[in-house]
N, C-alpha and C positions, 0 to 999 in steps of 0.2 A: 599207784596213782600219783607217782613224784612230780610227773609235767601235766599232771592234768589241769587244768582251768577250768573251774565249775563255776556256769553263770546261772541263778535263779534268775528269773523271767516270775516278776510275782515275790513280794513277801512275808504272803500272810503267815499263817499258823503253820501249815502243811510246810512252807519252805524252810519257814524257821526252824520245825521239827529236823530237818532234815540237815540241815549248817550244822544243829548240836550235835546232832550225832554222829556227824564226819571230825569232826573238831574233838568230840569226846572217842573216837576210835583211834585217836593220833595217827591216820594213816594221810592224812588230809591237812596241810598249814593255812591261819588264816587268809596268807597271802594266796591261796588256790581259789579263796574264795571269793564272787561277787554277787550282789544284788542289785533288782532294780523294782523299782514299784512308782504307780503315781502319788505316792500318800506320802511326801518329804518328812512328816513327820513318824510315820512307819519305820523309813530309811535311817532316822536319827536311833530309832529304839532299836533295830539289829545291830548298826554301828556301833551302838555304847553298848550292847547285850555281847557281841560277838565279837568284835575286833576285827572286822571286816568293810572290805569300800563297798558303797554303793555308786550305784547311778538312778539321774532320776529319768535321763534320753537311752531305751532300749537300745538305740545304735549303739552307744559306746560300748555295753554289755556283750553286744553282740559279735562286736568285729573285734573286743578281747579275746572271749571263753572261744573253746573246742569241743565241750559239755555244757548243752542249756537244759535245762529242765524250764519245761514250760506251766508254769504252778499258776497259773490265771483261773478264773472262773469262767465252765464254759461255757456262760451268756454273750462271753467277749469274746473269746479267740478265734472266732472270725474276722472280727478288725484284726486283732492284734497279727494274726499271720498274711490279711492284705496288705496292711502297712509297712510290717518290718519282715515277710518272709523271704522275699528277694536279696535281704540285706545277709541272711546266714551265707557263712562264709563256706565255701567247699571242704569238705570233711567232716565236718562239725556233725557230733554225733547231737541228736534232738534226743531228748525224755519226756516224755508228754504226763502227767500226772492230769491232766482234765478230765473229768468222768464224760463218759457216754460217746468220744472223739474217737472216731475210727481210725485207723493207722490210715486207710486207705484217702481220707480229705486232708492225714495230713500231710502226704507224702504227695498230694496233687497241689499245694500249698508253697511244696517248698521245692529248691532249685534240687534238680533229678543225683545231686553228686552230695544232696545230706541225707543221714541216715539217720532214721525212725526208733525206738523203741517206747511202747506203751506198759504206764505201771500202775496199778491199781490200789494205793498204800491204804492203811485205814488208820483214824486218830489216834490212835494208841503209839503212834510214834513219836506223840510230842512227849512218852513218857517212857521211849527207845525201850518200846515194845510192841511194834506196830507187825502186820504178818500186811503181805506185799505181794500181789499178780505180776509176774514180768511175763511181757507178751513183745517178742522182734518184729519189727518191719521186714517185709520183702528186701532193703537193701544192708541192714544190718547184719556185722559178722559175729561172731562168738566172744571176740574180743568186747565187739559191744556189749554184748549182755553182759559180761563177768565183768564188765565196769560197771553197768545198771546195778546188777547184785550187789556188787562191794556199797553200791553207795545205801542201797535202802538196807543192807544187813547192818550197817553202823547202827539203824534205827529198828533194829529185830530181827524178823527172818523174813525169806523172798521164796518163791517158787517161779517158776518158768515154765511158762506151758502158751499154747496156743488161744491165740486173740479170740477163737470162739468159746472160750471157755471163760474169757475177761469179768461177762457178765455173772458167771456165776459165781467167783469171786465176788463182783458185788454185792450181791444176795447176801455171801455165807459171810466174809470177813469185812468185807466195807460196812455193810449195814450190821456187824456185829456189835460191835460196840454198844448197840443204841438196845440192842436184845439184853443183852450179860449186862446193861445197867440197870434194867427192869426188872430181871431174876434179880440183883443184888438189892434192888429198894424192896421185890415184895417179900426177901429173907427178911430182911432188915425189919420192914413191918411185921414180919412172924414173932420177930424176937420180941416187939414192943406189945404184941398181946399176949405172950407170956409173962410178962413182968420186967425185961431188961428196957435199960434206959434210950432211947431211942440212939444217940449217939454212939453207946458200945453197941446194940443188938449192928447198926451201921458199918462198925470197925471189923467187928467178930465176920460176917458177912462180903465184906469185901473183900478179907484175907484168906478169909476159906478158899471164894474164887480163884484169889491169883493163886493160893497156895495148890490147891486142886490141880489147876493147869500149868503151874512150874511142874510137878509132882510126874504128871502124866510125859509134859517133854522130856524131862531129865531122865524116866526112868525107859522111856519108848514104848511100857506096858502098854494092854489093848486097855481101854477105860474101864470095860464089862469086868476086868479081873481085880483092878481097881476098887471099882466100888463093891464086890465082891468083897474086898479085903474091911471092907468098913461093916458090913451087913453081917451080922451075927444072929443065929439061929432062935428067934422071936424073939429081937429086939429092937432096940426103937428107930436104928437106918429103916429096917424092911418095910416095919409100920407107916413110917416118911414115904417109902418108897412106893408103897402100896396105894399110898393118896395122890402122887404126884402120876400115878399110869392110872388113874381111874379119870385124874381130870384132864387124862390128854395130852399130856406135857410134851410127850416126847412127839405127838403127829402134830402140835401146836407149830411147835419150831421148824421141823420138815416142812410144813406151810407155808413158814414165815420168809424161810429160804427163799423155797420156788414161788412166792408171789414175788419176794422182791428183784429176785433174776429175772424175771417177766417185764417189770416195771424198766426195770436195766435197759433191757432189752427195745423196749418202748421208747425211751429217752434217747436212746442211741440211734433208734432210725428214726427218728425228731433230728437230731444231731447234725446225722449225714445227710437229709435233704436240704437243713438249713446251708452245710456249707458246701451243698454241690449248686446253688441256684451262684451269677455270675453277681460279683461285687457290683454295690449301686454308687 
């Protein structure tokens, strides 16, 4: 990525996540990177955080980069792509990080000679461990993806599959986060009516998580043999184990999934009628 010019479009949380870990990949110099946001005071705290220019007029942004990521929220990005879609420059590869934005309004958005790709990251990248849907536009090439890839793997790992699948990414890893905090507070609360102090039963619980799920990627094992390897012949895992399938746990989550891909799903054709009706 030696000539690439990466412009955030947007930068909040998600963009910033995303500067650290091209910056912390060293494949990426601060000079590749820019930002722009309406929030000047925003622009002051990635400047002094990062070592990077801003802008605070998306044109200038725009007619720099050759890579935008588009990190707005997607209550706006129909202004934002009436106003300055004409202004992307031919080539310019587009990232769309906006949940529920179909490739398809935004490639009717923008001049027919830029190319699309949608990504689905989830917060855990602000702590470059984020896991990431990559979905290509109709005029994106291969090249574009394995630039998309490089940039969201700085901040974890990425998959690439098919824009009908995007949604369920949302379900499973977008909305994970907010699940694997919930199991972590009600361990957490396990520990403190056993007698630990609510802070360690917290520590001891959140590390198990990550340790569990480093464990499982590092070693590629199936989980089943995993936790097979902790479950000892009537001792206290099975006992555990034995409470957590009586109350559901495991069809709790498969629920949790497929209601929130529904909802996905939902948002998105909200989405695409908002941005197929003609600008007022």
């Amino acid at each position: 990525m030696d000539t690439t010019k990466i412009g955030m479009l947007g930068a909040g949380n998600m963009a910033a996540a995303l500067i650290r870990g091209m910056l912390a990949s060293q494949r990426v110099a601060p000079e590749q990177i820019r930002a722009s946001d309406v929030r000047k005071e925003r622009l002051a705290e990635i400047e002094a955080e990062y070592g990077i220019k801003t802008h605070s007029d998306n044109n200038e942004l725009i007619a720099w980069a050759n890579l935008i990521v588009i990190a707005v929220k997607p209550q706006v990005i129909d202004r934002v792509l009436d106003q300055f879609g004409p202004a992307f420059r031919p080539g310019t590869l587009v990232v769309s990080i906006a949940a529920g934005v179909p490739i398809r309004a935004l490639e009717a958005r923008l001049p027919s000679s830029v190319r699309v790709v949608r990504a689905m990251p989830n917060t855990a990248a602000i702590a470059l461990a984020g896991a990431t849907g990559i979905a290509p536009g109709s005029r994106a090439t291969e090249a574009d993806v394995a630039a998309t890839q490089a940039l969201f793997d700085a901040t974890g790992r990425s998959v690439v599959l098919d824009e009908s699948l995007i949604d369920a990414v949302t379900g499973l890893s977008g909305s994970g986060p907010a699940y694997i905090m919930l199991i972590i507070e009600a361990l957490a609360d396990g520990g403190v009516k056993v007698g630990l102090h609510r802070d360690t039963a917290l520590l001891l619980a959140a590390q198990t998580v990550y340790g569990s799920a480093k464990l499982l990627l590092d070693t590629g094992e199936h989980p089943g043999r995993l936790k097979d390897m902790v479950t000892s012949p009537g001792g206290t895992a099975i006992a555990g184990l034995h409470t957590l399938e009586s109350g559901g746990l495991r069809r709790t989550l498969i629920d949790a999934v497929e209601t929130a891909t529904r909802r996905a799903q939902e948002l998105g054709e909200i989405m695409a009628k908002k941005l197929a009706k003609p600008s007022e």
